[in-house]
N, C-alpha and C positions, 0 to 999 in steps of 0.2 A: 848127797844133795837130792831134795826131792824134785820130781817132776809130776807134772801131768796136762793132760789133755784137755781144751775148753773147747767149746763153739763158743766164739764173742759175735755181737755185733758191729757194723762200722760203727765208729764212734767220729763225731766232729769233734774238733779240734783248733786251739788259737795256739800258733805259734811264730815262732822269729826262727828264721830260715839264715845259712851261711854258709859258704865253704871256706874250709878250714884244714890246716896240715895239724895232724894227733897233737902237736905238740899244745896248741891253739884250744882243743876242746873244751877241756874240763873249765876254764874259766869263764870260759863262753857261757857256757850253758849253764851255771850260776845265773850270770848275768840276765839272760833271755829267761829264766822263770821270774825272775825281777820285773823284768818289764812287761811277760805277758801278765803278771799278778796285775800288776798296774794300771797298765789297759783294761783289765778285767773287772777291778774296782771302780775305777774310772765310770764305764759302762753299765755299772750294775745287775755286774753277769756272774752268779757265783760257778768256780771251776765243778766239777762231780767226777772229779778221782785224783789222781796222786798224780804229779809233774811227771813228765817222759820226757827222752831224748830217742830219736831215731836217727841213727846213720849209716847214709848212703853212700857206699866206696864209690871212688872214684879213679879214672884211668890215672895213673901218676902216685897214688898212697893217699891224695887228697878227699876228706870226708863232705859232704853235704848233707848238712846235719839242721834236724829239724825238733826243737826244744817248744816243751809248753805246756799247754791243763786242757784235759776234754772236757769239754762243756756240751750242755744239753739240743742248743739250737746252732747252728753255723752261724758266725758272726760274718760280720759286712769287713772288719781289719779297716787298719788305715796304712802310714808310709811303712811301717816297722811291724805290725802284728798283723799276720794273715792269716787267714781261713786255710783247714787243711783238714786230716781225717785221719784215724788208722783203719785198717782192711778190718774186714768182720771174715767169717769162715770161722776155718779149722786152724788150732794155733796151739802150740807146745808150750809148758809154761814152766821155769828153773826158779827153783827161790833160793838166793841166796844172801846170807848172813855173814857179813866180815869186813876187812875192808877193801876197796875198791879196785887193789892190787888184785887181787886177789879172784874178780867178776868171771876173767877168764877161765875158772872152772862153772862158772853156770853156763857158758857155751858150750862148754865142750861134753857137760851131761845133756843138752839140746842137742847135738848132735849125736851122742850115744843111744839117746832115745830115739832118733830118725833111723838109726842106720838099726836100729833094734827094730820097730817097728819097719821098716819096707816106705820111710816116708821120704820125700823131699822138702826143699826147701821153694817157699813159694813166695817170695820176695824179701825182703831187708827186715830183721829184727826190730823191735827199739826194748827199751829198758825203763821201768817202773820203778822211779824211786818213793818208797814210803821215809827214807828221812833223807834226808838232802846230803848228797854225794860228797862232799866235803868232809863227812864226821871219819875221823880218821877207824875209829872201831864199830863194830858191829852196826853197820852200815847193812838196811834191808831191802833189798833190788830184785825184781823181777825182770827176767832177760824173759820176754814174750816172741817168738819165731811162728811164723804164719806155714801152715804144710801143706800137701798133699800126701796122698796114700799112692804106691806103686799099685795099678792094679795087675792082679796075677792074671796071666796068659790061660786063654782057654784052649788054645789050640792042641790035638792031639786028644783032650778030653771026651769023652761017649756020656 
């Protein structure tokens, strides 16, 4: 699995927000790239990247999960589509190829690479679908992890 490193910037974002238990997700978030498209067309806002989902653990196993398209300018939202963002900085980037069973080895190269470089993790992933999460084979997803670097102790050094 390949990895590597970016600087991104924040990016705005339209999405539909929910908590949700696993079982709940994948349907969901079908549905919420559905209606932020909608919205979006609606609006006369074209997206400028690939649909994401980010999800936020929560105390209990339950996810708050935030589905959608970055767009260029922050939108205004209405009852269902809000305005949101993903972090800019330093971010780990897994590409993986297969099907969606299968994602959890682009974590866990994300984390082979953290613990390879001296990095941590600096808040909640999300996940970059270039074809839509559904297609049962060769499904192309970008699991995106925002880090930091451990910095090395100078103490003792002359």
């Amino acid at each position: 699995m390949r990895t590597e490193s970016r600087t991104v910037q924040e990016q705005p974002t339209a999405v539909l927000r929910a908590i949700l238990r696993q079982d709940e997700v994948s349907g969901w978030v079908l549905a919420a790239f559905d209606a932020v498209a909608d919205y979006l067309r609606r609006h006369g806002i074209a997206p400028c990247g690939f649909p994401f989902a980010r999800y936020h653990i929560l105390t209990g196993g339950d996810f708050d999960v935030e589905a959608g398209f970055p767009v260029a300018v922050r939108i205004s939202g209405d009852n269902h589509v809000r305005p949101s963002s993903l972090p800019g900085g330093h971010v780990v980037v897994a590409r993986h190829v297969g099907p969606s069973e299968q994602l959890g080895d682009a974590y866990q190269a994300v984390d082979d690479w953290l613990r390879a470089e001296c990095g941590t993790r600096a808040g909640d992933a999300w996940e970059v679908y270039h074809d839509l999460p559904h297609r049962p084979r060769n499904t192309r997803t970008e699991v995106v992890q925002p880090f930091s670097l451990e910095t090395v102790s100078q103490v003792g050094r002359n």
